[in-house]
C-alpha positions in Angstrom: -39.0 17.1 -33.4 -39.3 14.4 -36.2 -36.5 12.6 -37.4 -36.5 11.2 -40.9 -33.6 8.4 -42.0 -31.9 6.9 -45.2 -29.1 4.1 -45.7 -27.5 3.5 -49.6 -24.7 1.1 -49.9 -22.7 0.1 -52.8 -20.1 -2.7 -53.3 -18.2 -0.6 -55.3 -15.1 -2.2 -56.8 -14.6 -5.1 -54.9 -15.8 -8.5 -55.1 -17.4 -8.3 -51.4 -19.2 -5.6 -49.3 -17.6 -5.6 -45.9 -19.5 -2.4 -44.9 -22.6 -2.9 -42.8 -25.6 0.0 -41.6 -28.7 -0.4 -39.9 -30.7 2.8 -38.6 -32.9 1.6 -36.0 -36.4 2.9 -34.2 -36.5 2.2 -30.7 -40.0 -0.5 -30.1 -41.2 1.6 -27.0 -39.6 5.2 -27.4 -41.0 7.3 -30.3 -38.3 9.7 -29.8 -35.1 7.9 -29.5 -33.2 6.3 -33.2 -29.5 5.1 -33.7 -27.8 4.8 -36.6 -24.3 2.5 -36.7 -22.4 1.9 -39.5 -19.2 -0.8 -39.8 -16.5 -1.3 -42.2 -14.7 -4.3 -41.6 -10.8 -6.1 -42.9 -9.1 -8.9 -42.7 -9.5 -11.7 -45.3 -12.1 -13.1 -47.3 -15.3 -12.6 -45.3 -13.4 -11.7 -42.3 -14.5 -8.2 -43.1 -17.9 -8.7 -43.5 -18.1 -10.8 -40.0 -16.5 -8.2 -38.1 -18.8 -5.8 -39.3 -22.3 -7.6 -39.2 -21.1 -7.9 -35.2 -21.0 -4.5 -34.8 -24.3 -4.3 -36.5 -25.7 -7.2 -34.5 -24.0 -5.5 -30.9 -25.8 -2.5 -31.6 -29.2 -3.6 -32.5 -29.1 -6.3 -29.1 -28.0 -3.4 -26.7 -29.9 -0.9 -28.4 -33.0 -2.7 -28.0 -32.9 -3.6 -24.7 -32.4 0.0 -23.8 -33.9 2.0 -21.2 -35.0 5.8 -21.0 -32.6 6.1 -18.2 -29.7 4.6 -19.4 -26.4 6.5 -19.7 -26.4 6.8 -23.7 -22.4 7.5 -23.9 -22.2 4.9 -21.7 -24.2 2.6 -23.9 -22.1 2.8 -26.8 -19.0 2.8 -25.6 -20.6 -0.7 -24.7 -22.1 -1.7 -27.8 -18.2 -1.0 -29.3 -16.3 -2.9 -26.4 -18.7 -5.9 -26.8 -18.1 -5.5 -30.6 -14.9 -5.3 -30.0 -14.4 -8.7 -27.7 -16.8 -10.8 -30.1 -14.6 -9.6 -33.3 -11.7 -11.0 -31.1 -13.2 -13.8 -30.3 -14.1 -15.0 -33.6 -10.4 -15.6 -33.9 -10.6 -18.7 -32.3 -12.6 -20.4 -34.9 -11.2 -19.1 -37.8 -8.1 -18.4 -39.4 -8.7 -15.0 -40.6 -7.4 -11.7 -39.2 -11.3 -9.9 -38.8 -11.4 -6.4 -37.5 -13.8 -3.5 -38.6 -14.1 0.2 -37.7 -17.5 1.7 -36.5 -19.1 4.5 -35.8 -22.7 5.0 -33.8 -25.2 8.1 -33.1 -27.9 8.0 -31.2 -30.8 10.7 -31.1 -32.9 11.4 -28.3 -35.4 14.2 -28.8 -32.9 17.9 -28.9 -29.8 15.5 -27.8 -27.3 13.4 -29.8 -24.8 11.4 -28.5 -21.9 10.1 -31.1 -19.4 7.4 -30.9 -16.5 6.2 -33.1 -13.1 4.3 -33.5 -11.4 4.0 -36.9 -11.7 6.3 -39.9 -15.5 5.6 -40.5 -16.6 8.9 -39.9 -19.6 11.1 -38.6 -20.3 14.9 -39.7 -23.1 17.0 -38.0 -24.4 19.9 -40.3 -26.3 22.6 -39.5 -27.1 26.0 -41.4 -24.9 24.9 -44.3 -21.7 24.2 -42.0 -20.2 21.0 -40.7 -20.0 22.1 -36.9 -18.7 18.5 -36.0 -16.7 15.6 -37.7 -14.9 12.6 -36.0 -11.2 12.7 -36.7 -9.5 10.0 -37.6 -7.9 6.9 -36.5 -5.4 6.2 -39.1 -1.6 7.3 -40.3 -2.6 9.7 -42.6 -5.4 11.3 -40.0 -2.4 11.4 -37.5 -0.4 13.6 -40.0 -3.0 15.7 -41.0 -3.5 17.0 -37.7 0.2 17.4 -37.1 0.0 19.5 -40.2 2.7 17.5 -42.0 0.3 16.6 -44.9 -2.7 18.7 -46.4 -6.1 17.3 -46.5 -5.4 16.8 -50.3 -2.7 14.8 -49.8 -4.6 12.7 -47.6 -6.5 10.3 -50.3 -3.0 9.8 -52.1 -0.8 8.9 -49.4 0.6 5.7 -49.9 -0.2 4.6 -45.9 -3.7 6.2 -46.2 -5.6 2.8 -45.2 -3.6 2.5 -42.3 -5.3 2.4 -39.4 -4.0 3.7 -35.7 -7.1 1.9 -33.6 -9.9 -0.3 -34.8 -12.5 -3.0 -33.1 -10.8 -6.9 -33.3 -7.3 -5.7 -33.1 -4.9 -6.4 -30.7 -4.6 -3.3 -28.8 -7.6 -2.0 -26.8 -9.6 0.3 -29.4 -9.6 4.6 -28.9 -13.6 5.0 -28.6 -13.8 8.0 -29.3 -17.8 10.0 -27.5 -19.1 13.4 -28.4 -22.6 14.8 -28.1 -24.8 17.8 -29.5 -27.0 19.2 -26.1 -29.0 21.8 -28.3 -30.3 19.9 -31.5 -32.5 22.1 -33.9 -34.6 21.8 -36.7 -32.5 21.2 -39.9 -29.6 19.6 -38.3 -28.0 16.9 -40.0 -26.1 13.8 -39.2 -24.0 11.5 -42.0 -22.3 8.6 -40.7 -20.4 6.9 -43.5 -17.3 4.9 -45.1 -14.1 6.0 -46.4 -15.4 4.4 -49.7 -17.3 7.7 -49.6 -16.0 10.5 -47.8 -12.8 10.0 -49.6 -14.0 12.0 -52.9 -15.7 15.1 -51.0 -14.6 18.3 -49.1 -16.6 19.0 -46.1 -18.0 22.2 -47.7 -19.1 19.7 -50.6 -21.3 17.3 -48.4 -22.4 20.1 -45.9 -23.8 22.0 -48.8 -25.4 18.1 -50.3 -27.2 17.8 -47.0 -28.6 21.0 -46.1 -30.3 21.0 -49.5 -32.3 17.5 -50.8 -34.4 15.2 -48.6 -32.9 12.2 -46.9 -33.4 9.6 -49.2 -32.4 11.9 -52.4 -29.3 13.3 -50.8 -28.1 9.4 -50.1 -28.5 8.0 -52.9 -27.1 11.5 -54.7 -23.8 11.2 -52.7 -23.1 7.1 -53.4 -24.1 8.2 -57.4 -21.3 11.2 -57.4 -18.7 8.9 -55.4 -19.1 6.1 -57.9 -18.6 8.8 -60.5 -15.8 9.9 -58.8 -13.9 6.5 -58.0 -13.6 6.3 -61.8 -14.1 2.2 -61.7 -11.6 2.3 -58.5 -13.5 2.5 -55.6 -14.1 0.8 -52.6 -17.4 -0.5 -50.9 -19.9 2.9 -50.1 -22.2 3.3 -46.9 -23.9 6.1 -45.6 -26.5 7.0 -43.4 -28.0 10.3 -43.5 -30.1 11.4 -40.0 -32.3 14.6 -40.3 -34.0 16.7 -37.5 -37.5 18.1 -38.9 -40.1 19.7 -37.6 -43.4 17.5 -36.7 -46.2 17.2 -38.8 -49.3 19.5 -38.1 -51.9 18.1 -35.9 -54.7 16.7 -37.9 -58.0 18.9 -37.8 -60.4 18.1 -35.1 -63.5 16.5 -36.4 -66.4 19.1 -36.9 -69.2 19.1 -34.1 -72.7 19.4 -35.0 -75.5 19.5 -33.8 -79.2 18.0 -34.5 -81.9 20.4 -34.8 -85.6 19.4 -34.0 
């Protein structure tokens, strides 16, 4: 199958983007893409540090990879090595940097899916979200308790609160799933609170089974500036889509000389 790829950001209503994506082609495998996406905290520019390392862990590892690597194994790499440079950067500065991050990688029918913190992913198929992340903050924890409803969740007052994330003190929750039976159509988001924070699943599975990658992006970070209502908080996305391949170009026409 063919994959086809778009990123869109937005800075939002803040005076810095501290969000980071990249969607990257593997140099030696046709098949095999990631896509990682960061948003960091923690001071001025401490946010944006934390997440370009995540960004910069990803693309190193991911580059150097190998067809017969272990691709769960991979990332939970590329988020523990994240993870320790964020902490590191400490050291030599007197900020408090951490980020959150989520990573997918697609390898012909098989997708593999990583995350920590409430950047989240969503796989869509046929019109349905069939898998989201869940996430690591307060209000995710209440939600799934069903003390709060996922209305209430974008109001809360401890909403931003985060329960694991890369560069804090306590080891991070990486959190691994994978899709064994990837078809034509499917469709991976991975993206920021800024954004999924003004839609309902049903909303973005029906935005994603509908436009093309690059339309449906940049329709999404339009319709959550809308919605943020001059409010809003830095916007990433990537959107990942499984299509079938182009048609084999016509063979060249044989002919033949005649006396």
């Amino acid at each position: 199958m063919k994959v086809e790829a778009a990123v869109a950001q937005h800075i939002g209503d803040r005076t810095e983007q501290q969000d980071r994506v990249e969607v990257l082609q593997h140099p030696a495998q046709d098949d095999v893409l990631m896509a990682v996406l960061a948003d960091g905290a923690g001071g001025h520019t401490g946010g944006a540090m934390a997440s370009g390392e995540v960004i910069t862990r990803a693309r190193q590892t991911f580059l150097n990879f190998r067809g017969r690597a272990d691709l769960q194994e991979l990332m939970h790499d590329v988020l523990m090595d994240a993870h320790q440079g964020i902490r590191l950067s400490r050291f030599a500065s007197e900020q408090d940097p951490y980020s959150t991050a989520v990573a997918l990688i697609v390898r012909g029918a098989t997708a593999q899916w990583a995350h920590c913190g409430d950047s989240r992913l969503y796989h869509v198929r046929d019109g349905q979200v069939i898998h989201r992340s869940e996430d690591h903050s307060f209000v995710g924890q209440l939600l799934r308790a069903g003390e709060i409803t996922a209305d209430e969740v974008n109001t809360h007052p401890k909403r931003n609160v985060l329960l694991s994330c890369l560069g804090g003190h306590n080891a991070p929750q990486i959190v691994p799933g994978q899709c064994d039976d990837l078809r034509e159509g499917d469709v991976f988001l991975l993206c920021s609170d800024g954004l999924w924070a003004y839609f309902s699943d049903e909303e973005l599975a029906c935005a994603l089974s509908q436009r093309d990658v690059r339309e449906v992006a940049q329709a999404l970070l339009h319709e959550a500036r809308t919605r943020a209502h001059g409010r809003g908080d830095n916007v990433s996305l990537a959107v990942v889509r499984l299509c079938s391949p182009p048609p084999p170009a016509p063979a060249a026409p044989k002919w033949t000389l005649l006396d």
